[in-house]
N, C-alpha and C positions, 0 to 999 in steps of 0.2 A: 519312566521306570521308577519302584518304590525299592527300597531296601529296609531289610528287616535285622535287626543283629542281636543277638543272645551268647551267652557264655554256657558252656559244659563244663562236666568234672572230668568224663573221660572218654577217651578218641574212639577205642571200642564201641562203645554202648550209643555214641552219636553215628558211626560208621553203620552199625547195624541197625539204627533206625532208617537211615537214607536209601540203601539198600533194602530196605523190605522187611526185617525180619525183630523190627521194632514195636511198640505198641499204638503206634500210628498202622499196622497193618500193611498189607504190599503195598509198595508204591510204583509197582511196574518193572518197565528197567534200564535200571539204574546205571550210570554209565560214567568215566573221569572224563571231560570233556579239555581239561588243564590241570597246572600244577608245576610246582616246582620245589621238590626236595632235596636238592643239592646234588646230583648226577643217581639217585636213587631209581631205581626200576621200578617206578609206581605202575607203569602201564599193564607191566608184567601181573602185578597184582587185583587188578578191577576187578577181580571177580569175588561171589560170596565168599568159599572156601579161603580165598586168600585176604581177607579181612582182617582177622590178625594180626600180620604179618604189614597191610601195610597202614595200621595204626601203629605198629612199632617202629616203621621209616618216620611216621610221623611225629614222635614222641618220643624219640631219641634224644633231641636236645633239652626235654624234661627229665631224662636220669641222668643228666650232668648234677643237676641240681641237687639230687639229693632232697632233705630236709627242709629247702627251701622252694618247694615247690607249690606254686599259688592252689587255693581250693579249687579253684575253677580256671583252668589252662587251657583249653581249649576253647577258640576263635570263632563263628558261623555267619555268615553275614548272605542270608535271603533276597535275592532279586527276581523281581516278577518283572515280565513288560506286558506294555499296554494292549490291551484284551481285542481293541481293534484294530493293531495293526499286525501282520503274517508274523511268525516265530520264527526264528533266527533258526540260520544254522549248529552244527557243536562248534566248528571253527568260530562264527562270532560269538557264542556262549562261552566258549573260552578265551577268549580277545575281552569282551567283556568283564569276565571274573580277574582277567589281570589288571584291567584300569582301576577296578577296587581295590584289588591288593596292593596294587602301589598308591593308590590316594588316602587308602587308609593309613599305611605305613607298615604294613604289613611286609608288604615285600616291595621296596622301591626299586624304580628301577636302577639298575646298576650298582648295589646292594649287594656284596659279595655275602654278605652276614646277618641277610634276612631271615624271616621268621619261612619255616616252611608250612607251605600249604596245596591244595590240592581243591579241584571245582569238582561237581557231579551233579549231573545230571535224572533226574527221576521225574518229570512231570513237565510239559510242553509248558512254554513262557515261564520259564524258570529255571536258575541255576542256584546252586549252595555253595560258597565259598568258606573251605573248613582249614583252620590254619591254626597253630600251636603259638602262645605268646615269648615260649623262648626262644630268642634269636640265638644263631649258629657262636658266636661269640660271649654267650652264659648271660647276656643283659635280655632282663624282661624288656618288650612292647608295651610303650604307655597309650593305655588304650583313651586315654582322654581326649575330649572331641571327635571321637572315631564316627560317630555317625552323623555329624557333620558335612564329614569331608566325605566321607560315601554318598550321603544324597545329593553335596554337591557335583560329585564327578556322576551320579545317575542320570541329572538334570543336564551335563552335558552329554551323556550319553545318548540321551534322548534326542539330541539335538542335533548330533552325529552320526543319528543310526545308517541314516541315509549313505551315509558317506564308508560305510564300512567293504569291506571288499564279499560281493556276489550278495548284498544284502536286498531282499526283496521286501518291498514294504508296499501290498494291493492298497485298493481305496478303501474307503471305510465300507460296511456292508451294506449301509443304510442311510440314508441323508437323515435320519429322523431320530439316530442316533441323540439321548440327548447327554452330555456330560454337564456334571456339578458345579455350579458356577466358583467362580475364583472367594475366597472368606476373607473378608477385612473387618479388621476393628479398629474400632477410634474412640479411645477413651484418654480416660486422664489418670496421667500415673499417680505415685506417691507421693513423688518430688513438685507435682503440681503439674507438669509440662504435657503438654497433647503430643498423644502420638498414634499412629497409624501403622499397622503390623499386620501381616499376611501375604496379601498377591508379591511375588516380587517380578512380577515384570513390568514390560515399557511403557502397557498402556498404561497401568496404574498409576505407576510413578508420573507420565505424563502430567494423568488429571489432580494427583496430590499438588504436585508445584503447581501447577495453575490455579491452583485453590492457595494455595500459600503456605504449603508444606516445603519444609529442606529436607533434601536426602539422608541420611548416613546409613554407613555399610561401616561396619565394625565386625566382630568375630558373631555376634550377636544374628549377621545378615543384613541384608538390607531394609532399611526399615525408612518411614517417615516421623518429622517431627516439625511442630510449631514454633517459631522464633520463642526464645524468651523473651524478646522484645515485643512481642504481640499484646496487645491492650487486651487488658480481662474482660471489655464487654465486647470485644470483635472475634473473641476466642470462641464463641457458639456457633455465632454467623458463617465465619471460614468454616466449620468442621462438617457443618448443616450442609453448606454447598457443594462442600468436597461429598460427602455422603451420595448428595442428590446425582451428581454427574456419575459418581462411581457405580449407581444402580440405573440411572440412564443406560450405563454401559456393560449390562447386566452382571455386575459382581453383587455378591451377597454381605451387606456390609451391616456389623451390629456397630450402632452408633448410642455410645453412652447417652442416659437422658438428659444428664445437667449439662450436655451440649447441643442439644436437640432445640433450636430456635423454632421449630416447626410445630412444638407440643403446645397440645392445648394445658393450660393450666389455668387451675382457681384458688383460691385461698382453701378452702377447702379441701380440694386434689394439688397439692402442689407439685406433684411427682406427676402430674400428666397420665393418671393411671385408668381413669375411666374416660377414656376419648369421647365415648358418645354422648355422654352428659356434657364435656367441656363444647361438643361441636352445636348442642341444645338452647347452653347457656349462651353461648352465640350469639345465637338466633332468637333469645331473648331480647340481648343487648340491641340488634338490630331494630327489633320490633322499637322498642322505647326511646330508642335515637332516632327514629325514621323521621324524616323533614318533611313529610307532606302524607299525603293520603297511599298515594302513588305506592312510594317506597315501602309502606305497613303491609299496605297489601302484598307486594312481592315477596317480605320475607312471612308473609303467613301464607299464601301459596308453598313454602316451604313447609309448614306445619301442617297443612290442610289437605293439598294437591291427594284426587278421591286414588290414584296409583299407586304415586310416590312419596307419598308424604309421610312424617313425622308419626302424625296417628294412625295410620293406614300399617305403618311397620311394624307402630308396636301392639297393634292389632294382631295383628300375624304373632308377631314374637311371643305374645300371652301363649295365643293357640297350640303353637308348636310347646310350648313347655307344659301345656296341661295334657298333650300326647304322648312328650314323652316320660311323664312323671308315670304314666299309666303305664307308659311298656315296662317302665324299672321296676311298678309293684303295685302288682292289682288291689292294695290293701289300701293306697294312697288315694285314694278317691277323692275325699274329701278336700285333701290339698289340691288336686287335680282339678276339683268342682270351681275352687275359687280361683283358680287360674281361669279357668272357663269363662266366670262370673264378669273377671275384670275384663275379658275378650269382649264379652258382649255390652259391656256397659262403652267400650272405647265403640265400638259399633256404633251403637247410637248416639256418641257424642260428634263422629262423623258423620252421619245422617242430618243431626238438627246444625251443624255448621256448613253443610254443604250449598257452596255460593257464597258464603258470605266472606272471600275476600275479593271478590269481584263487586258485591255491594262496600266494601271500605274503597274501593277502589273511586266505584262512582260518588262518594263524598269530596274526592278532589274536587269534581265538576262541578259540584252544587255551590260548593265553597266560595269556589272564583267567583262563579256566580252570583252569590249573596256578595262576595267580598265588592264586585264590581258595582251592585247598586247603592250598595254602603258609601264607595269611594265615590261616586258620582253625588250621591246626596250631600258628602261635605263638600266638595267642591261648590257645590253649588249654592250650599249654605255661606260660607264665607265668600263667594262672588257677591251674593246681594244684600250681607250684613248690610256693608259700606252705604250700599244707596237706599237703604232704608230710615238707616240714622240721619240719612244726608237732609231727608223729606221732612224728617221728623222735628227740625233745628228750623228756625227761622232765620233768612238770610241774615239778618243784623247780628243775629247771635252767633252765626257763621263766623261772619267777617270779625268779630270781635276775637271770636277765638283763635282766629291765625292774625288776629293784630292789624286788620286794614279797616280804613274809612268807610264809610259808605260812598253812593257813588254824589254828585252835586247836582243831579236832576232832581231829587227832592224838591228841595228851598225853591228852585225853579218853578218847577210845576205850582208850586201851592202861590207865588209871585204872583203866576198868569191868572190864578182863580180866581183870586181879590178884586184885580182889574176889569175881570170881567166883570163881575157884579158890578162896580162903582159905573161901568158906563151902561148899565142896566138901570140903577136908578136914575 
């Protein structure tokens, strides 16, 4: 249920709008469904002709006052229910109208010396609740937080309709029915502190504390907030996740951007404002970080891909804006021509690229390739440094240079030579 509240100047002139005979036009008919004027005959008077008559039941405790009578003294408080469930009967329509007039303060209950008032009826899912702010004892009605305390007693009204006596509440008409998703915001106040405002029910609240929001319910409502005690760089992160789950679970959440850990930003855009150049730049960075052949290619498959790609979009994207620059003003040609222009030139930049991230690709292979006979030729160059030098050294020089003798078969050998000759001669 919504409730709607405004003030009048006079009982009259609001009595015979409700009744039909206002400048809102008929409103059908019009009917007291409640009320309570202090043992006053209001029933007796429902009708047009007696209009008068009981705006003067009504307004009696404003000529106590005399001179001190507020500009606007009469009370209205509009309640619609919801469009897809069955309309109440007058008995719950006036059951109804008295749970506001005592939530409001209008007329509490057991109240000997409440304000009077009166419900009516003109229009299906809907009652008016019309009531004078002077109470039977000459004190005004402080209307302050009045519509507070009505929507919160609509919201339990809502919650109780069920429970009301011979209340009939069919299914909805339509499964396909769609209703408005729940509104959250999560920004950052003045004082600095995050907070989260809107849905107040359980699942919400659920997913804020899991995220790392605290409760509070003040006069304010129920609302979420982030510890003071939360570190200013984990202050995004919480808000980010809390966001992500709360649209998981289909609420509609506007999430401030300087807590938005998800936005793309550059030095340039630091506000995160043209996403699709930040998601570009990206894909730059990728490209020039890529560790192999492999990974370039992938993210230029991103850039390239002859569907999906980068330039394939903004192919399109030219084209569409040089159509519609044409529907907005046949005189704009020429701007329109060079949109054109830039279409067809992205055309053919995709044309003379096409395959060539599947040729960076196959540069991985070649690479290994080449890398593998490169590795294998040093390998094999310092395997045979060693014994080539070795060949190149003559053993005496060998052994000299690690510091050993020669071996004693020398002096030997050359002994036996000598001898031989002398028994030759």
């Amino acid at each position: 249920m919504i409730a709607h509240l405004r003030r009048a100047s006079t009982t009259a002139g609001l009595l015979s709008e409700l009744y039909g005979s206002g400048e809102r036009g008929p409103q059908g008919s019009a009917r007291l469904v409640g009320g309570d004027c202090h043992g006053a005959p209001i029933l007796l008077l429902d009708r047009s002709g007696a209009l008068p008559d009981l705006a003067q039941v009504l307004d009696e405790p404003l000529q106590r006052l005399g001179t001190r009578t507020p500009v606007q003294p009469v009370w209205i408080c509009s309640v619609r229910s919801d469009p897809r469930h069955g309309d109440l009967t007058d008995a719950q329509w006036g059951e109804v109208a008295r749970r506001v007039a005592a939530a409001s303060g209008i007329a509490p209950d057991g109240d000997p010396d409440a304000c009077r008032w009166i419900a009516v009826r003109n229009k299906e899912r809907q009652v008016h609740v019309v009531a004078t702010l002077v109470r039977e004892d000459g004190r005004l009605h402080n209307t302050y937080r009045d519509a507070f305390h009505v929507q919160t007693e609509c919201q339990r009204l809502a919650a109780d309709l069920v429970h009301l006596p011979g209340a009939c509440i069919p299914a909805p008409r339509s499964p396909e029915v769609s209703v408005p998703a729940p509104f959250i915001t999560i920004n950052i106040e003045p004082s600095g502190s995050v907070s989260a405002k809107g849905a107040t029910d359980d699942l919400s609240a659920t997913l804020l504390k899991h995220a790392g929001f605290s409760e509070i319910s003040d006069w304010y409502g129920r609302r979420h907030r982030l510890p003071t005690t939360t570190v200013q760089s984990d202050r995004a992160a919480i808000a980010t996740h809390a966001a992500e789950m709360l649209r998981a679970a289909r609420y509609t959440v506007q999430l401030d951007p300087d807590l938005d850990a998800s936005r793309l930003t550059t030095p340039t855009d630091p506000h995160g404002l043209h996403v699709v150049g930040g998601q570009i730049l990206r894909l730059t960075d990728q490209i020039r970080g890529a560790a192999n052949a492999r990974a370039a290619a992938n993210a230029l498959d991103q850039l390239l891909d002859p569907a999906d790609g980068v330039l394939v979009r903004l192919q399109e994207a030219m084209e569409a804006a040089a159509e519609q620059i044409s529907d907005l003003d046949d005189d704009a040609y020429e701007l329109a021509d060079r949109f054109t222009a830039a279409s067809e030139q992205l055309t053919s930049i995709s044309e003379e690229l096409t395959g060539a991230a599947d040729e960076v690709r196959a540069l991985d292979q070649s690479s290994q390739m080449r890398g593998g006979d490169y590795q294998a030729k040093v390998a094999t160059y310092y395997a045979t440094a060693v014994t080539s030098s070795a060949r190149a050294v003559s053993p005496a020089a060998s052994a000299r240079g690690v510091g050993q003798s020669l071996p004693r078969t020398t002096p030997v050998t050359a002994t036996a030579t000598n001898s031989a000759a002398r028994r030759t001669r």
